[in-house]
C-alpha positions in Angstrom: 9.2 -20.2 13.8 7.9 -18.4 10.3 8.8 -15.1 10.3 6.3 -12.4 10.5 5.9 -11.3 7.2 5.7 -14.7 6.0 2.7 -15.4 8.4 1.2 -12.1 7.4 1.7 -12.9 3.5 0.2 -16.8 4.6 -2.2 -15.3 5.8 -3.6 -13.4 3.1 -3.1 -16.3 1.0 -5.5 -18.3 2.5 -8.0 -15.1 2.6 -7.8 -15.2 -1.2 -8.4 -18.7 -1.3 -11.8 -18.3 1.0 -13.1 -15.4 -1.3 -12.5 -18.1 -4.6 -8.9 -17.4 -6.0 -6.5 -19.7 -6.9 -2.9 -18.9 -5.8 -0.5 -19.1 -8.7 2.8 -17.8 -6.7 4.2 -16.6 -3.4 7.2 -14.8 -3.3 7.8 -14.2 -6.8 11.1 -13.1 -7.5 13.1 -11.3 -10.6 15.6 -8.9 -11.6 13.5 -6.0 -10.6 12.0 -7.1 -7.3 9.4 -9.6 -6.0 6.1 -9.6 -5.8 4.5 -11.6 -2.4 1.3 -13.1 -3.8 0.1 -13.9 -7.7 -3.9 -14.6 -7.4 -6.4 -15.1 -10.1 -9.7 -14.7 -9.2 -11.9 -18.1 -10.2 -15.0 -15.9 -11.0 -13.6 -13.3 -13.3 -10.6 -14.6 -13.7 -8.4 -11.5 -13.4 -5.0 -12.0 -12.1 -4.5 -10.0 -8.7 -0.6 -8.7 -7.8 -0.9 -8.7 -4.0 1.6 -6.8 -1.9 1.1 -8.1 1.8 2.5 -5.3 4.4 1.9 -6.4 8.1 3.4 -4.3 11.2 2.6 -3.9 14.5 0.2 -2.2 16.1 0.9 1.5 17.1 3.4 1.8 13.4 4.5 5.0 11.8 3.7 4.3 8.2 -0.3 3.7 8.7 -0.4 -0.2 8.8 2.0 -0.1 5.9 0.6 1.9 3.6 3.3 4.4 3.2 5.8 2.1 2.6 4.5 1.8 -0.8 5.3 4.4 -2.4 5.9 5.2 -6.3 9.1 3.7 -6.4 7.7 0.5 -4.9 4.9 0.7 -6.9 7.1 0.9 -10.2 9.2 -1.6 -9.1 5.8 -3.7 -8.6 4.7 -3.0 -12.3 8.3 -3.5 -13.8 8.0 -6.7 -12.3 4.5 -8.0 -12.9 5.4 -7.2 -16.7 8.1 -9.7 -16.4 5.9 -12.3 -14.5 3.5 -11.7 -17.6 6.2 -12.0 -20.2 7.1 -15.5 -18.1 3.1 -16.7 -18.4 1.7 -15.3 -21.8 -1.4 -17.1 -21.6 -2.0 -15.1 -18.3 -1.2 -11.7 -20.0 -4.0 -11.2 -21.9 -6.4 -11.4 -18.6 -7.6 -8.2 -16.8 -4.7 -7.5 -14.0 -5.4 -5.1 -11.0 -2.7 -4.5 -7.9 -3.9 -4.9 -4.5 -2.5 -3.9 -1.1 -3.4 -6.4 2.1 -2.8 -4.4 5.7 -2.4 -7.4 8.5 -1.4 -6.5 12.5 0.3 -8.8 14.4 1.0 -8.9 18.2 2.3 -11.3 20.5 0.1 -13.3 21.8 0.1 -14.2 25.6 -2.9 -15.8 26.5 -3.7 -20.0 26.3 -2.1 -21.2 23.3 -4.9 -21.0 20.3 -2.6 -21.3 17.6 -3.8 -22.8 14.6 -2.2 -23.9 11.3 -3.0 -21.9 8.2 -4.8 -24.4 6.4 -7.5 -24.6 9.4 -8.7 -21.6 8.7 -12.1 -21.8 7.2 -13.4 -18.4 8.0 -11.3 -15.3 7.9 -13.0 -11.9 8.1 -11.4 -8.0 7.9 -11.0 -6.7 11.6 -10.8 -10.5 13.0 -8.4 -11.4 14.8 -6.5 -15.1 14.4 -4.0 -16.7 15.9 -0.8 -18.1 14.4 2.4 -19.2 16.0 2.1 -17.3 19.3 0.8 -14.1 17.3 -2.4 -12.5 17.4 -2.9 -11.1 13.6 -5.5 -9.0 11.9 -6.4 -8.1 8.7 -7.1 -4.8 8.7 -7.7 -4.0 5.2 -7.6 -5.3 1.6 -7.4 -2.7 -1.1 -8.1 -3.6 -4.4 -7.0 -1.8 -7.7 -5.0 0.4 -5.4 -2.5 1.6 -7.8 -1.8 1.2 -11.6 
């Protein structure tokens, strides 16, 4: 079985993917820290930095969102630079950082588990069900630090 915040990060992949981006990387990694999901947007094409946060429901740190803090947000920066130093023909593109909130809880009803790439519809506040988990987006905030 995945591990939560691998599901969670899956998830908003294939959210971006429905609303026309192209996944470049998952789970970028460097010196100074990793990033979970690389986007460019097909329309635009400006190059999202996606930090995917999902807890349970009933958390202390409001779905996540305090958990990013200016450290992690420098740390987020420091290492988008070097992702852009790695891809120069990407650097020159308009770059924005997002922040996707998901909820997950077990699930114990029939199994309705589906795979990732069945998903053909994914909306904010609908539930879907993944590996025995019930998760939610609950928000996806763009440009939501610089």
């Amino acid at each position: 079985m995945k591990e939560i915040g691998t599901l969670g990060e899956q998830l908003i992949g294939r959210w971006l993917q429905l609303q026309n981006y192209e996944l470049l990387q998952q789970n970028w990694r460097c010196r100074w820290g990793e990033i979970d999901l690389i986007a460019q947007d097909r329309v635009n094409s400006a190059i999202a930095f996606v930090e995917v946060k999902t807890r349970s429901q009933n958390n202390w740190d409001e779905d996540g969102l305090l958990a990013i803090d200016s450290l992690k947000q420098h740390k987020i920066l420091q290492t988008a630079a070097l992702y852009l130093a790695k891809y120069p023909r990407l650097a020159d593109l308009p770059c924005r950082f997002d922040v996707a909130l998901v909820s997950y809880q077990t699930y114990y009803g029939a199994n309705r588990s589906l795979e990732i790439e069945q998903l053909n519809q994914l909306k904010i506040g609908q539930p879907v069900w993944l590996e025995g988990y019930e998760f939610t987006i609950k928000s996806y905030l763009q440009s939501a630090f610089d």
